[in-house]
Legacy VTK file of the C-alpha trace (Angstrom):
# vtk DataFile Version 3.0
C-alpha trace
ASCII
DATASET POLYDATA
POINTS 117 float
56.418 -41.591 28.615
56.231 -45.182 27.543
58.528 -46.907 24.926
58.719 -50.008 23.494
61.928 -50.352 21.157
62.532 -53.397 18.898
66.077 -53.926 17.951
67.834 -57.296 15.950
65.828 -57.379 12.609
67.547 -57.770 9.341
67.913 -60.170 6.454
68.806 -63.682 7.227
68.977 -66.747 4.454
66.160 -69.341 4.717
67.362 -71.596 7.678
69.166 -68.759 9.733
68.820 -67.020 12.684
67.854 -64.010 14.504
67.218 -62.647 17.799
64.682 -59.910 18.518
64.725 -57.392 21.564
62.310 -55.285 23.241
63.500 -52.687 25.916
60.579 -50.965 27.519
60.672 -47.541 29.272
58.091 -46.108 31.594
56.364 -49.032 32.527
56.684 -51.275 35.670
57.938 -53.769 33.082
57.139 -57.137 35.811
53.173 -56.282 35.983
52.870 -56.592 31.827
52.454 -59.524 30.260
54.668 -59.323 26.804
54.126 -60.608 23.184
55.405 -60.345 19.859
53.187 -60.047 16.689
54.209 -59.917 13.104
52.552 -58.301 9.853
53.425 -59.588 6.325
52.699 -57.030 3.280
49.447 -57.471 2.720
48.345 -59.544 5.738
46.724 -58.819 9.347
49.015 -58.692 12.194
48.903 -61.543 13.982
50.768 -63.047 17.232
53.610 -64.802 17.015
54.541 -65.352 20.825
53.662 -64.205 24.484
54.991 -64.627 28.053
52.873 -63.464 30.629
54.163 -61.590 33.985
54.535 -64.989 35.383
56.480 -66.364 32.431
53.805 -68.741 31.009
54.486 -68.560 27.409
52.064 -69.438 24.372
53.126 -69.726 20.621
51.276 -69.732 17.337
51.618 -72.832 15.658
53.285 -71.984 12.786
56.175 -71.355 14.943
55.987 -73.703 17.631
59.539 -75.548 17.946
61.516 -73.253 16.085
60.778 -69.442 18.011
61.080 -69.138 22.073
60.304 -66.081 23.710
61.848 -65.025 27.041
61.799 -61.822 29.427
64.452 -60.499 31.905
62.805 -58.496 34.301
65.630 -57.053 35.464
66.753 -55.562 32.408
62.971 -54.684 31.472
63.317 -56.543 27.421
61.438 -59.669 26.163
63.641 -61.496 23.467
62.401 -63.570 20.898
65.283 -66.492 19.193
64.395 -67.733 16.108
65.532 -70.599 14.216
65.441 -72.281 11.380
63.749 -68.988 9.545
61.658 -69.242 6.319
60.965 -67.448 4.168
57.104 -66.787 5.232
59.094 -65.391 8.605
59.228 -62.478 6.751
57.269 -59.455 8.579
57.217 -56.354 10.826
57.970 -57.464 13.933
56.234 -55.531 17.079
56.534 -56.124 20.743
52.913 -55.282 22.891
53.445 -54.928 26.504
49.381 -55.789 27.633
48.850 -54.656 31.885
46.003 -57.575 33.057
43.585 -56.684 34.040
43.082 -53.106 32.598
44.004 -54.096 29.167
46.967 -50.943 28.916
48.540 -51.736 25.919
52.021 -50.380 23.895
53.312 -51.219 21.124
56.834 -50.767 20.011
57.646 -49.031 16.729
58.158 -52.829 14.754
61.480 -54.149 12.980
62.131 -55.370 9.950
62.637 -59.017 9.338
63.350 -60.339 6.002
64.311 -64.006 5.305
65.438 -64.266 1.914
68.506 -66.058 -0.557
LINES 1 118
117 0 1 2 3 4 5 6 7 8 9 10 11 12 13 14 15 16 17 18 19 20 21 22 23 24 25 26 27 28 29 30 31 32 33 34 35 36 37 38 39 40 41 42 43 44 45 46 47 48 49 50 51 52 53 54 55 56 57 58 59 60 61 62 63 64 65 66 67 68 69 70 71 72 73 74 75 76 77 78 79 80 81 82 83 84 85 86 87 88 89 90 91 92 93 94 95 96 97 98 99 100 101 102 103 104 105 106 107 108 109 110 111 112 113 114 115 116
């Protein structure tokens, strides 16, 4: 059974900081490429950040210099830092594990982030 699960949301003042997990389970976590998207009330879910299987990572600009996005194999999770929050951070966070070239996706369950004063 597969399992993505998202851990390190929460409320953070404008400015702050979090750091997101993603643990996957019964995958062979090195042949998945790994992203994180985000959904705002209201809004589509869109990506935020991936890192392929061969750690070549890609951001969406609106986070470009203040998000990076990293993997440790061994410990099958993908991480995502973010600084310098705002308050249009604020989303669902999910982690999709995508398997090139089939196109197997997962997504984890999502995790609150809220940036707020």
């Amino acid at each position: 059974q597969v399992q993505l699960v998202e851990s390190g949301g929460g409320l953070v003042q404008p400015g702050g900081s979090l750091r997101l997990s993603c643990t996957a389970s019964g995958i062979i976590f090195n042949l998945y490429d790994m992203g994180w998207y985000r959904q705002a009330p209201g809004k589509q879910r869109e990506l935020v950040a991936t890192i392929s299987k061969l750690e070549s990572v890609a951001y969406a600009d609106s986070v470009k210099g203040r998000f990076t996005i990293s993997r440790d194999n061994a410990k099958n999770t993908v991480s995502l830092q973010m600084n310098t929050l705002k308050p249009e951070d604020t989303a669902v966070y999910y982690c999709k594990a995508n398997r090139p070239p089939f196109n197997t996706i997962y997504w984890g369950q999502g995790t609150q982030v809220t940036v707020s004063s």
